[in-house]
VOFITOR-471235 format. One record per atom (N, C-alpha, C, O): residue in three letters; x, y, z. Coordinates in steps of 0.1 Angstrom, whole numbers, padded with zeros to 4 digits, always signed. Example, Ala and Ser with C-alpha at 12.3 -4.5 7.8 and 13.67 -1.06 7.14 Angstrom:
Ala+0132-0057+0078Ala+0123-0045+0078Ala+0132-0033+0078Ala+0142-0033+0085Ser+0128-0022+0071Ser+0137-0011+0071Ser+0129+0000+0079Ser+0134+0011+0080
//
This chain:
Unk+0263+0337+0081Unk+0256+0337+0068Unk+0245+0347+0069Unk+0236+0346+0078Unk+0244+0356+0060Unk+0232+0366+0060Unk+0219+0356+0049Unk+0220+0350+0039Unk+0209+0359+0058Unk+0198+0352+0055Unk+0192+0353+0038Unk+0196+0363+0033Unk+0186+0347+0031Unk+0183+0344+0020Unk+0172+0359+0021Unk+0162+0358+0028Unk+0174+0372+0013Unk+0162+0376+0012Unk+0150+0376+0009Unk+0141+0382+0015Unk+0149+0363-0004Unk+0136+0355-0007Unk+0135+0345-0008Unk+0138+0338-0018Unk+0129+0338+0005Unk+0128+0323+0010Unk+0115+0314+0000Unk+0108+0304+0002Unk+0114+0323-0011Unk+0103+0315-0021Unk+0110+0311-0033Unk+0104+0306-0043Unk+0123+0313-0032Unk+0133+0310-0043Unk+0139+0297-0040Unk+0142+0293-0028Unk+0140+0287-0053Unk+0147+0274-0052Unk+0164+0276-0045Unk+0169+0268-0036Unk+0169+0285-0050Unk+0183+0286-0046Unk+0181+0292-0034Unk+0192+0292-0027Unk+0172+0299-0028Unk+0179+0297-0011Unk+0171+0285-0001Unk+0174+0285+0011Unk+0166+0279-0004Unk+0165+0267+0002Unk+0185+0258-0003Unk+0192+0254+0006Unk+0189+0258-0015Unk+0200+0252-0017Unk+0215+0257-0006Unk+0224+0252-0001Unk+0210+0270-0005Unk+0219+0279+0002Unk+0224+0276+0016Unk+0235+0274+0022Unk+0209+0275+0017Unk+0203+0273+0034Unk+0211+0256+0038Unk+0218+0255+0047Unk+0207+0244+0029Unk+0214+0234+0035Unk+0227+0238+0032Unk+0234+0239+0043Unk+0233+0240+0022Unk+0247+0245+0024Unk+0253+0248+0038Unk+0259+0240+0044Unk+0251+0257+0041Unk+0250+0264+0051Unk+0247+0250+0066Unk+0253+0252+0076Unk+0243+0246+0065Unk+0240+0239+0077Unk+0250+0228+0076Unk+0254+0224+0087Unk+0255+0221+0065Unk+0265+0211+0059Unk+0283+0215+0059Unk+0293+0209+0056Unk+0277+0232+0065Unk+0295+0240+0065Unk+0302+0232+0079Unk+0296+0225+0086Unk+0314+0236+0079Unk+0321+0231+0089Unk+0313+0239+0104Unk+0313+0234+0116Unk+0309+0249+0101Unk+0304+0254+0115Unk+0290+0257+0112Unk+0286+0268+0115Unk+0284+0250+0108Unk+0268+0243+0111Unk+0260+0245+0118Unk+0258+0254+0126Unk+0253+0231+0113Unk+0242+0224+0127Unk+0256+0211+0126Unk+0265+0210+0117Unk+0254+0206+0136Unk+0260+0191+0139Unk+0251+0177+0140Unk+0255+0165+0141Unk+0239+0182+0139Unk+0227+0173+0133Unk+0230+0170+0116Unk+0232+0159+0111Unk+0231+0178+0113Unk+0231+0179+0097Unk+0244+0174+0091Unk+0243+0166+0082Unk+0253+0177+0094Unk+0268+0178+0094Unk+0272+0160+0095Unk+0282+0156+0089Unk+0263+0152+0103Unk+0265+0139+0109Unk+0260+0134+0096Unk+0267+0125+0092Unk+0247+0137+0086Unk+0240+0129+0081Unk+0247+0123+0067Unk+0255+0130+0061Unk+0245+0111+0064Unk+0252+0107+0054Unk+0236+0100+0046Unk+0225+0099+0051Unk+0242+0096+0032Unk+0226+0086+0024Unk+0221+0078+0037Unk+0209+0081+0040Unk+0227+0069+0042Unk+0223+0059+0047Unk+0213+0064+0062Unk+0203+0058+0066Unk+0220+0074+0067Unk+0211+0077+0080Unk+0199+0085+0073Unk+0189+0087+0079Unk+0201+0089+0063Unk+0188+0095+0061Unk+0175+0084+0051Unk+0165+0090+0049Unk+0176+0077+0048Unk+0173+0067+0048Unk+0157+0068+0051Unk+0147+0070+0043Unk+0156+0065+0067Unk+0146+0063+0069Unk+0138+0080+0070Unk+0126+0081+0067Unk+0145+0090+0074Unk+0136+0101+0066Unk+0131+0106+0056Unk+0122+0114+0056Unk+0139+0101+0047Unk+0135+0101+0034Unk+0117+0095+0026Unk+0108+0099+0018Unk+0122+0084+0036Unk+0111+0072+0037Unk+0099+0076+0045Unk+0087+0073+0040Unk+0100+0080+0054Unk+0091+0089+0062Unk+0085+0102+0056Unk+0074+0107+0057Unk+0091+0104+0051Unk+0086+0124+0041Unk+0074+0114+0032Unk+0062+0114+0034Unk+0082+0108+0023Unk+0072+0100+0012Unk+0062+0095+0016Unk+0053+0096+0007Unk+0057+0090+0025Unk+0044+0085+0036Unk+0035+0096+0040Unk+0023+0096+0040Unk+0045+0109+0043Unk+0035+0120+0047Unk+0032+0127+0040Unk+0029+0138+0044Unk+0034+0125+0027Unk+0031+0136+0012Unk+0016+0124+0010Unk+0005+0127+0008Unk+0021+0111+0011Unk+0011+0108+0002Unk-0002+0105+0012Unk-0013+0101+0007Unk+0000+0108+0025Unk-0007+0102+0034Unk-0017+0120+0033Unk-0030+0120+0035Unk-0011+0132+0031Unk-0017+0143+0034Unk-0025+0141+0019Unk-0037+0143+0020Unk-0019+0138+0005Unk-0026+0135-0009Unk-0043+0129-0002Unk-0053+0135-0004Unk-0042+0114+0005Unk-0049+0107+0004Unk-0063+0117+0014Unk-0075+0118+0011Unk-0057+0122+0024Unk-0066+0132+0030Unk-0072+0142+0024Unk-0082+0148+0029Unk-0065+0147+0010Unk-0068+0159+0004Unk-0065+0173+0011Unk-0073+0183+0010Unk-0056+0173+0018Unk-0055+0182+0027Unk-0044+0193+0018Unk-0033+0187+0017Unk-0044+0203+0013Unk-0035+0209+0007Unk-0029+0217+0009Unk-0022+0223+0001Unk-0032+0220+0027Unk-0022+0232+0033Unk-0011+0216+0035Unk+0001+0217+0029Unk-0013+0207+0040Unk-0008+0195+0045Unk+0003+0193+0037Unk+0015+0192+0041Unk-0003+0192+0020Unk+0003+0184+0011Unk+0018+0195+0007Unk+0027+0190+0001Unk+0018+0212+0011Unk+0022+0222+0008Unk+0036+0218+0020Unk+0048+0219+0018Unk+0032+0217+0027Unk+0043+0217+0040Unk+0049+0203+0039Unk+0060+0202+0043Unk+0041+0190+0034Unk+0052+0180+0034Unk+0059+0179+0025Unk+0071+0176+0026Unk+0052+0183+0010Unk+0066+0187+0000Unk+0073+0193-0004Unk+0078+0194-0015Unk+0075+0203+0011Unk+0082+0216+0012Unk+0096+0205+0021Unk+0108+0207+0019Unk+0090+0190+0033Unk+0101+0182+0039Unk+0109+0173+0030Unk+0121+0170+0029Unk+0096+0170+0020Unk+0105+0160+0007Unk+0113+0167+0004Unk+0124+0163+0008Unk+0115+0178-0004Unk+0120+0184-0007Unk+0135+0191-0003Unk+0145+0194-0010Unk+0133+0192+0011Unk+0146+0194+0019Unk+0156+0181+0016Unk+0167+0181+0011Unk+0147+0166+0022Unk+0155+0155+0021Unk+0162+0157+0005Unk+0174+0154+0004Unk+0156+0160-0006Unk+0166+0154-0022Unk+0174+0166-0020Unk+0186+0164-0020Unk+0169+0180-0017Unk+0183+0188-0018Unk+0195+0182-0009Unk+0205+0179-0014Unk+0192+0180+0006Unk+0198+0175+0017Unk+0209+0161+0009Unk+0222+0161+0009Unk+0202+0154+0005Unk+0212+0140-0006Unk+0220+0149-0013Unk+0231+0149-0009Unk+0216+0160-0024Unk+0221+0163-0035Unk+0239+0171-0032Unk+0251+0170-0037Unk+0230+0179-0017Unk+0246+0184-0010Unk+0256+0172-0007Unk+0268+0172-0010Unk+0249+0161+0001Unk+0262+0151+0007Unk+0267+0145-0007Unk+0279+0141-0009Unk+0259+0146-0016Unk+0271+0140-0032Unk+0276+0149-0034Unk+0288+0146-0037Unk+0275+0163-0034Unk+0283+0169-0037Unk+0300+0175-0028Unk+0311+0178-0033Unk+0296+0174-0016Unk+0307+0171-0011Unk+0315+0162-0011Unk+0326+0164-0006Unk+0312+0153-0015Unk+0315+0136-0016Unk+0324+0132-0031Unk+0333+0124-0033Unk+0318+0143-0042Unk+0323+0144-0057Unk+0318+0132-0059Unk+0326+0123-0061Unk+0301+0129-0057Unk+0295+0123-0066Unk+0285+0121-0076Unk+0283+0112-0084Unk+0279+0136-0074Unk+0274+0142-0079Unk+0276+0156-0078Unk+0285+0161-0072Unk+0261+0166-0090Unk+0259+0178-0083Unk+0243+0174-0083Unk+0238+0164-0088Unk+0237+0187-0076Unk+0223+0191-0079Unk+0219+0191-0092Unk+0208+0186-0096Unk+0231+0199-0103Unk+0228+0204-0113Unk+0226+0191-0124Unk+0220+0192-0135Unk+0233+0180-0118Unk+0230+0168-0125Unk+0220+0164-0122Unk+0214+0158-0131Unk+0213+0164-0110Unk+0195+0155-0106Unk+0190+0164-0115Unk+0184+0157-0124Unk+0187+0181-0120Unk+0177+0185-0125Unk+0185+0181-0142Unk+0178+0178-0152Unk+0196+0182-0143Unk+0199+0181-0159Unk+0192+0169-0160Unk+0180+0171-0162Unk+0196+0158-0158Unk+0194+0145-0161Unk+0176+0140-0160Unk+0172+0133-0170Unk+0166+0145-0149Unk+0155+0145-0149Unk+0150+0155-0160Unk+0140+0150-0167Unk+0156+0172-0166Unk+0150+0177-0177Unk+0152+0166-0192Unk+0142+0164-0199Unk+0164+0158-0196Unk+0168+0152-0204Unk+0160+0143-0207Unk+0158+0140-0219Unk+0152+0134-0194Unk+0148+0122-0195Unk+0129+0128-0197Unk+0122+0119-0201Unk+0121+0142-0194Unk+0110+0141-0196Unk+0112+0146-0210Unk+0105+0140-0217Unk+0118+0156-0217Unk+0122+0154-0226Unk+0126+0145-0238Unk+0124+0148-0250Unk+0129+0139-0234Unk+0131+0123-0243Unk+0120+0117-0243Unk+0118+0111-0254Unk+0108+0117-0232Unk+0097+0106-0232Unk+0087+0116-0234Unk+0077+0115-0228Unk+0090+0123-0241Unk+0077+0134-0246Unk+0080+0141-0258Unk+0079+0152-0260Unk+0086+0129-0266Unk+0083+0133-0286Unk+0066+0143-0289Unk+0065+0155-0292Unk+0061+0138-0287Unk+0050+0142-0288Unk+0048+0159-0280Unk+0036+0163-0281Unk+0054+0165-0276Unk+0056+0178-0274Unk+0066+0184-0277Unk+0065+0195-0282Unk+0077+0180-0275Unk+0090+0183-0278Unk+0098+0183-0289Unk+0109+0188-0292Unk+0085+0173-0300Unk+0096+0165-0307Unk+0084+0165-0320Unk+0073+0171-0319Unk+0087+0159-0331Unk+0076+0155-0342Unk+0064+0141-0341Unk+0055+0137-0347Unk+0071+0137-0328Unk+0059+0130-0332Unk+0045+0130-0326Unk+0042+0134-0315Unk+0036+0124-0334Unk+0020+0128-0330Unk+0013+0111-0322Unk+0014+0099-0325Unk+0008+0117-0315Unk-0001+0109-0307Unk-0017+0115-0305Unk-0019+0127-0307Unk-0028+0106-0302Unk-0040+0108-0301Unk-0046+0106-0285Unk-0054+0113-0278Unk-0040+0098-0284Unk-0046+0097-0265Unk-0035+0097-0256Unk-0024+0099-0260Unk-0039+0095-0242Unk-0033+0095-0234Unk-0026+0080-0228Unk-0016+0078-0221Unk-0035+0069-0234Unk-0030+0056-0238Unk-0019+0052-0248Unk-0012+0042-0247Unk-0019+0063-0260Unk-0009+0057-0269Unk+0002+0068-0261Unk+0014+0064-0264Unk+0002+0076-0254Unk+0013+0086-0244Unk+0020+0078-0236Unk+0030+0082-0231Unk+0013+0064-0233Unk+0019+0055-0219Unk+0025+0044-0228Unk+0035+0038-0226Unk+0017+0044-0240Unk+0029+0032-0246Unk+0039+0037-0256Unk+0047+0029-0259Unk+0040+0047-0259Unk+0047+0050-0263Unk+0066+0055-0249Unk+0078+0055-0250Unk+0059+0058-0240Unk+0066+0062-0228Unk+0075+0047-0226Unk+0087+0047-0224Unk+0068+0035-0226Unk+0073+0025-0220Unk+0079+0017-0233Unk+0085+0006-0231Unk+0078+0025-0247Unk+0088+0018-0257Unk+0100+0027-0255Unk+0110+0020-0257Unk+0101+0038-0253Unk+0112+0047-0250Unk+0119+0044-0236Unk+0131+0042-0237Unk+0115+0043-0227Unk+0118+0034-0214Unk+0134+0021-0219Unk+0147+0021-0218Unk+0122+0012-0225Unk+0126+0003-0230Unk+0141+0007-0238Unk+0151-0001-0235Unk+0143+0016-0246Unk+0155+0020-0255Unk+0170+0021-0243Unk+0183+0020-0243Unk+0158+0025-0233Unk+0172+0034-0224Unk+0176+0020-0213Unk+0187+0019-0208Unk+0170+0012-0212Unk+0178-0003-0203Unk+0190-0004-0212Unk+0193-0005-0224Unk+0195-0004-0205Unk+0209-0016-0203Unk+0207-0031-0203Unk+0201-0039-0196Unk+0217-0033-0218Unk+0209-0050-0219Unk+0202-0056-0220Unk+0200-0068-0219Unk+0194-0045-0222Unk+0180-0052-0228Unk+0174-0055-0212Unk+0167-0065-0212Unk+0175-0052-0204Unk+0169-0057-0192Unk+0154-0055-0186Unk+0149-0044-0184Unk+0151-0061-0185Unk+0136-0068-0179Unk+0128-0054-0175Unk+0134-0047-0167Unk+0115-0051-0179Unk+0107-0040-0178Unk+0102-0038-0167Unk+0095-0029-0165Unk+0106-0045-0158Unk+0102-0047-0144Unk+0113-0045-0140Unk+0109-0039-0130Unk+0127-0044-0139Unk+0138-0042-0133Unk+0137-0030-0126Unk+0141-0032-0115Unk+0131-0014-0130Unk+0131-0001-0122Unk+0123-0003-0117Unk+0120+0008-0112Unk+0112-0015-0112Unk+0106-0014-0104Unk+0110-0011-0092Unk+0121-0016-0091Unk+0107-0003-0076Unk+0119-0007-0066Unk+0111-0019-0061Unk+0099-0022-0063Unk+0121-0025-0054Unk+0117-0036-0044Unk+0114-0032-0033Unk+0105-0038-0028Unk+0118-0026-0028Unk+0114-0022-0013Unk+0096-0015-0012Unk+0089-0015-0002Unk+0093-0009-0024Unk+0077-0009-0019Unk+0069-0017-0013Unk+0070-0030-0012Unk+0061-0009-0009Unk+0054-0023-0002Unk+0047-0034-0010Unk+0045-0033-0022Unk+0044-0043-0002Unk+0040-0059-0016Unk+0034-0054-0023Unk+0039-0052-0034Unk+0017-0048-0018Unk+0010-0048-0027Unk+0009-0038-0037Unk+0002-0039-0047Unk+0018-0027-0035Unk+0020-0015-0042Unk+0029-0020-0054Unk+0026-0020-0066Unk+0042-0027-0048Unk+0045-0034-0060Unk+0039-0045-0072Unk+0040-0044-0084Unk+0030-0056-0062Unk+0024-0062-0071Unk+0013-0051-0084Unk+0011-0053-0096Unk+0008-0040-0073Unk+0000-0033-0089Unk+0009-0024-0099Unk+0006-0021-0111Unk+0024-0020-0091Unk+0029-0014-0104Unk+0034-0027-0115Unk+0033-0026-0127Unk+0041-0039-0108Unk+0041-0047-0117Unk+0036-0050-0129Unk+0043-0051-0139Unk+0017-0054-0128Unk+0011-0057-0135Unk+0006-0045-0146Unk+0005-0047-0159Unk+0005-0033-0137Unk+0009-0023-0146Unk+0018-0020-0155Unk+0017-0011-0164Unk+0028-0026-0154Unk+0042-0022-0161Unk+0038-0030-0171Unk+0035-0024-0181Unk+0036-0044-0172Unk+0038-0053-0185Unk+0021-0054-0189Unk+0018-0062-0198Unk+0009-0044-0183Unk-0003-0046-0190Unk+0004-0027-0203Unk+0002-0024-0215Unk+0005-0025-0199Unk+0015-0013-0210Unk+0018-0017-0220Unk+0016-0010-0230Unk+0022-0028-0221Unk+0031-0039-0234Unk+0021-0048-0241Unk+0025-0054-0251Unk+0007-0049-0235Unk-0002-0056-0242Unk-0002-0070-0233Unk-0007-0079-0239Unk+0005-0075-0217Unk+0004-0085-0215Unk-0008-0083-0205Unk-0005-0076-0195Unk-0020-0088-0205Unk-0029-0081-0198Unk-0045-0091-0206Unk-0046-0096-0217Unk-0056-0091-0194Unk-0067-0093-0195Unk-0077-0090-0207Unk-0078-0078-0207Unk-0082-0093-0212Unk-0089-0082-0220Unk-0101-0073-0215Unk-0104-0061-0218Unk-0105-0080-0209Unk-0116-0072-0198Unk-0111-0080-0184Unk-0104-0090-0183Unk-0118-0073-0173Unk-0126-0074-0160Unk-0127-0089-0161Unk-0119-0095-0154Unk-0135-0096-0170Unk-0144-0106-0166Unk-0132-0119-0163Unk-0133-0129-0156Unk-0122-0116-0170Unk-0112-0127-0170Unk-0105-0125-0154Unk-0105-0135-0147Unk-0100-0116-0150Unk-0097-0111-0142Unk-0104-0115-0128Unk-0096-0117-0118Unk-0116-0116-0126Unk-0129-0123-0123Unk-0126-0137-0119Unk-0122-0144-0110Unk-0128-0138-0128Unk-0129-0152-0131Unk-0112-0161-0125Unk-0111-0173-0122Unk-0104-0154-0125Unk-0090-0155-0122Unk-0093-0156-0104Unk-0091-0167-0099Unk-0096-0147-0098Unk-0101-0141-0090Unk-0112-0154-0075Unk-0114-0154-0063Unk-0115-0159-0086Unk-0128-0172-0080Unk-0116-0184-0084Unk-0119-0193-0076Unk-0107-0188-0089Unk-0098-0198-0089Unk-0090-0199-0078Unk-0089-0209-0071Unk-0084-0184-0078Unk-0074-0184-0068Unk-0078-0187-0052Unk-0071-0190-0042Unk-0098-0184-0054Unk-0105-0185-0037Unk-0100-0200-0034Unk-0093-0204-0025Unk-0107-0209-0048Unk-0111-0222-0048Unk-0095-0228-0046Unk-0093-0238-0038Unk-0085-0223-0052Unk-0074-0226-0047Unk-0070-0227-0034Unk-0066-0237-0030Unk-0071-0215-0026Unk-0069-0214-0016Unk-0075-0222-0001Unk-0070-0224+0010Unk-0088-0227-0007Unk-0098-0236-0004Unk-0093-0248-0001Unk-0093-0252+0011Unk-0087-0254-0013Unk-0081-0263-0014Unk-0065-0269-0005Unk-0060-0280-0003Unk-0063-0254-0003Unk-0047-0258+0002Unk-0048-0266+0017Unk-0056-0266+0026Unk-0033-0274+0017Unk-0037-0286+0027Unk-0023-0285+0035Unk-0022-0294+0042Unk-0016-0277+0035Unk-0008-0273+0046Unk+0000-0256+0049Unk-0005-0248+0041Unk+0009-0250+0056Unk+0006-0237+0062Unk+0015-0235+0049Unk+0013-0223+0046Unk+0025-0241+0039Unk+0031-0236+0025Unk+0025-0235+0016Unk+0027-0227+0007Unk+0016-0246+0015Unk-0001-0240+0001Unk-0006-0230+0006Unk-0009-0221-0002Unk-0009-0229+0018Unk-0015-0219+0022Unk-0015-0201+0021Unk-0023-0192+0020Unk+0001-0203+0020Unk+0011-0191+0023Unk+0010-0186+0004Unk+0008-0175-0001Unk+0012-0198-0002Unk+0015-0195-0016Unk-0001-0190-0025Unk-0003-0180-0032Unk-0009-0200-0021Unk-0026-0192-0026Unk-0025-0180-0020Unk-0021-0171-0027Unk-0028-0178-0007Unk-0031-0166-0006Unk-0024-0153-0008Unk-0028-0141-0007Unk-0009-0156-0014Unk-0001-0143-0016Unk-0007-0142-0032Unk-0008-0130-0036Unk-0012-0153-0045Unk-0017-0155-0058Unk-0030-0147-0056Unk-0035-0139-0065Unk-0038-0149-0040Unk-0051-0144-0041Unk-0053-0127-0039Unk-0061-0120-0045Unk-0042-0125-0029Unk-0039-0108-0033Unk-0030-0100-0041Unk-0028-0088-0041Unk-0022-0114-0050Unk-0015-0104-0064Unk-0029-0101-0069Unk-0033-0090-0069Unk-0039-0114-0076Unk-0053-0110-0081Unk-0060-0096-0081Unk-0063-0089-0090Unk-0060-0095-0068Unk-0068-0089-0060Unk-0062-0067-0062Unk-0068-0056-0060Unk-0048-0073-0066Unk-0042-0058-0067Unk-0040-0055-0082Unk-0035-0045-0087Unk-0045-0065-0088Unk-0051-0066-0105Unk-0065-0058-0104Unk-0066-0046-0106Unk-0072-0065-0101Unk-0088-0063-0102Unk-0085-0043-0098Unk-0086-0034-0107Unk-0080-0040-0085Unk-0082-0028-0081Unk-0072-0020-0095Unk-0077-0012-0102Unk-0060-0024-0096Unk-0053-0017-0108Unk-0071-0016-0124Unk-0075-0006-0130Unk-0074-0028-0126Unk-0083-0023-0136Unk-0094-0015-0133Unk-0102-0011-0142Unk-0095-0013-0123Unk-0106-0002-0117Unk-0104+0011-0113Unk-0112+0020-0110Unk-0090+0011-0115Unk-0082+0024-0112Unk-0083+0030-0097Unk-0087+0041-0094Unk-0079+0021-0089Unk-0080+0014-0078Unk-0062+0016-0073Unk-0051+0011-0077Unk-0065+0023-0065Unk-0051+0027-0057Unk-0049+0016-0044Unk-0054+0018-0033Unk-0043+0006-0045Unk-0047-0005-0037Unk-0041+0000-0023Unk-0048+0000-0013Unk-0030+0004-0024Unk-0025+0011-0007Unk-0031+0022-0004Unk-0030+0026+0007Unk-0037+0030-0014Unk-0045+0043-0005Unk-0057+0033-0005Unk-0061+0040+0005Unk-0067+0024-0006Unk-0078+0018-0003Unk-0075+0012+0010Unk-0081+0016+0020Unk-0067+0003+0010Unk-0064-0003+0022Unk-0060+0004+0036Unk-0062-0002+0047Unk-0051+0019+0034Unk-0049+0026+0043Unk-0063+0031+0046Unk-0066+0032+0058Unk-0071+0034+0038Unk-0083+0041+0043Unk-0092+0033+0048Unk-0100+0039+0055Unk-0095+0016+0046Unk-0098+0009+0051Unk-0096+0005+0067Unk-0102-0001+0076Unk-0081+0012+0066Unk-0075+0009+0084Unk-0079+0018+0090Unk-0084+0016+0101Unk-0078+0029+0086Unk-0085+0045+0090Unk-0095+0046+0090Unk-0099+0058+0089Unk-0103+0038+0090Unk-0122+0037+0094Unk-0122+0028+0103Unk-0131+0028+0112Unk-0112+0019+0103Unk-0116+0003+0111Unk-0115+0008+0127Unk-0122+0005+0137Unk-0099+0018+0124Unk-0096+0021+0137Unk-0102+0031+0142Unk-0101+0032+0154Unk-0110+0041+0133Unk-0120+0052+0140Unk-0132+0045+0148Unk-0138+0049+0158Unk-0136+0032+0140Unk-0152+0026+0142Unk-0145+0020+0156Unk-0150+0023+0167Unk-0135+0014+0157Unk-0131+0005+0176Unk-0128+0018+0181Unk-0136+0021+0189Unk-0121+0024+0180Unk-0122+0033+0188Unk-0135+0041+0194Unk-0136+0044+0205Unk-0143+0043+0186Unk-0159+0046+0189Unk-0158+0034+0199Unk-0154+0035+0211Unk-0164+0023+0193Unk-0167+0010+0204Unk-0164+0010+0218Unk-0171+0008+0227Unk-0148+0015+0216Unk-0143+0015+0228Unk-0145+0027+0237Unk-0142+0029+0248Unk-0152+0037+0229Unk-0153+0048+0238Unk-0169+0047+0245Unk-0173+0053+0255Unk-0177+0038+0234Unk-0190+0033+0236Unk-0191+0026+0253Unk-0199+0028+0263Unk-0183+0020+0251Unk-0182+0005+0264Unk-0175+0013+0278Unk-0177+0010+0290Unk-0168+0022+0276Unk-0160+0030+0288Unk-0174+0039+0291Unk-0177+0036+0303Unk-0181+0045+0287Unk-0192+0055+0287Unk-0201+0047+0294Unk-0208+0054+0302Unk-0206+0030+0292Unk-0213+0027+0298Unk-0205+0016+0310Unk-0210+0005+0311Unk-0195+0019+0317Unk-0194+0015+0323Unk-0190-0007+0322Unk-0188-0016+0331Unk-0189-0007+0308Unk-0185-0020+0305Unk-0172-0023+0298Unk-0167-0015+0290Unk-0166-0037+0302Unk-0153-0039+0298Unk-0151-0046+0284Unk-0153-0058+0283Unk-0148-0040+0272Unk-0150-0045+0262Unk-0149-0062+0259Unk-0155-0070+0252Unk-0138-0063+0269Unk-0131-0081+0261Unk-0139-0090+0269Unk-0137-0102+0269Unk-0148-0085+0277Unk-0157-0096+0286Unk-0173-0093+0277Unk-0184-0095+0282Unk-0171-0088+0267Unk-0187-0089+0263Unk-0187-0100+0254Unk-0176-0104+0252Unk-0196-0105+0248Unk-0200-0117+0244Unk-0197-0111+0228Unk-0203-0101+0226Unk-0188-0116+0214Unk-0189-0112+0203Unk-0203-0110+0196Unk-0202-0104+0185Unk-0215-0112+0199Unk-0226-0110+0198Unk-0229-0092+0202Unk-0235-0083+0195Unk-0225-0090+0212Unk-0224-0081+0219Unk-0215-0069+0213Unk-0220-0058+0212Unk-0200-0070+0210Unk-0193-0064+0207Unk-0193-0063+0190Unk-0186-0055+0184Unk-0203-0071+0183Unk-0207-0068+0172Unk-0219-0054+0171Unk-0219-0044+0164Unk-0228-0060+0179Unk-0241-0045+0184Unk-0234-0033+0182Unk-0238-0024+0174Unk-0224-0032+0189Unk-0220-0020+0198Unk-0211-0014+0182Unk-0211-0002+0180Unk-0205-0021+0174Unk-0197-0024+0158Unk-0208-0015+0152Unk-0206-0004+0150Unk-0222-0024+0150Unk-0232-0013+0141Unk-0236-0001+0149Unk-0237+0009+0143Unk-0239-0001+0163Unk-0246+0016+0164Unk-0231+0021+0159Unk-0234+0024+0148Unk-0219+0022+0161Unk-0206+0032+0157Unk-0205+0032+0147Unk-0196+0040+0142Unk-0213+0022+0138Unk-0215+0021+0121Unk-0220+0036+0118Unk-0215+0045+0112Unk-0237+0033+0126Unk-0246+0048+0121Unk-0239+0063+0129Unk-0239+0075+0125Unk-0236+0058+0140Unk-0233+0073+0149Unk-0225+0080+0139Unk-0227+0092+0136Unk-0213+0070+0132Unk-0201+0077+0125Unk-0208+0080+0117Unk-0210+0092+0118Unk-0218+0074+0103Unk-0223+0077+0094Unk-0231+0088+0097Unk-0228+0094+0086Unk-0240+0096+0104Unk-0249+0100+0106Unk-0238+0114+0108Unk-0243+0125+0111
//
């Protein structure tokens, strides 16, 4: 195969997997079916949003240059397969932002970006089958708490929702006192999963990305022990024999050193 002259064009990247998907290939590629790719698929999506959350935009440039390989990569094995084409993922994606955007495409008028989301999720709505549950395209496999905020997102769209914060709050201090209250390890299990659905409310009305908060919460926790631990090797001490008094100290100076 003679090389794509311009590797900035959508169709020679299409080319290019072709090409590796031929009978005389790669044999990496050649092997791959939906299901083995699976978990790279899954992996690409973590390092797009993981370079997003860094802000890094040479980063974000090169991992969704990998995403991107993975859907063309699917779009070839359907199409060898006669179950798709390519030309169906983009027809069917132009058809559908098109449809959910009257308001550009179409006559009708809108004023914000709020009546843009409900109006999106009454058109949504048209296109289920059977009338089925607004929550159904959710996936399941996200992670909990990602799903619990698109959830709540999905049906606060529809008007089912808080009216402010304060209720939400107030929701919030029930579920502690709940959890308080629980008197074996199945109350237990059950409040506390009520206390971080809450909990991925509160951050959704704050506009609160609850898995990029929490990842960045791990991504400090683990820079600050790691300090600690680089603290205690430097002086010659073993971390797990210091007194938690002790291994708290050592917690605030790597507080300021990092801050500083």
């Amino acid at each position: 195969m003679t090389l794509p002259e311009n590797l900035g064009r959508f169709e020679s990247l299409v080319a290019i997997i072709a090409r590796l998907r031929a009978p005389d290939g790669c044999p990496w590629d050649r092997k791959q079916t939906h299901r083995t790719l699976r978990e790279n698929l899954l992996e690409e999506c973590y390092e797009v949003i993981e370079a997003l959350d860094e802000e890094n935009s040479t980063g974000l440039c090169e991992e969704l240059g990998d995403l991107l390989m993975q859907i063309v990569l699917h779009a070839q094995i359907a199409t060898e397969a006669d179950e798709f084409k390519l030309e169906d993922v983009i027809s069917g994606i132009n058809k559908k932002l098109i449809h959910r955007h009257p308001h550009v495409f179409g006559a009708k008028q809108v004023n914000s970006a709020e009546e843009v989301q409900l109006n999106w999720e009454l058109l949504k709505q048209e296109e289920r089958v059977n009338n089925t549950s607004i929550l159904e395209s959710v996936p399941k496999l996200l992670p909990a708490l990602a799903y619990s905020q698109e959830v709540q997102d999905r049906v606060a769209r529809v008007g089912f929702d808080w009216e402010n914060i304060d209720g939400v709050i107030d929701k919030l201090t029930e579920e502690v006192n709940e959890l308080k209250q629980a008197q074996n390890e199945e109350e237990i299990r059950d409040e506390f999963g009520d206390l971080l659905f809450t909990l991925a409310n509160i951050a959704r009305r704050w506009g609160v990305d609850v898995e990029s908060a929490l990842r960045q919460a791990n991504r400090k926790f683990y820079e600050r022990f790691s300090c600690i631990e680089k603290l205690s090797r430097e002086r010659g001490q073993d971390f797990s024999k210091l007194t938690f008094d002790e291994q708290n100290a050592l917690w605030d100076e790597a507080k300021k050193e990092m801050s500083g």
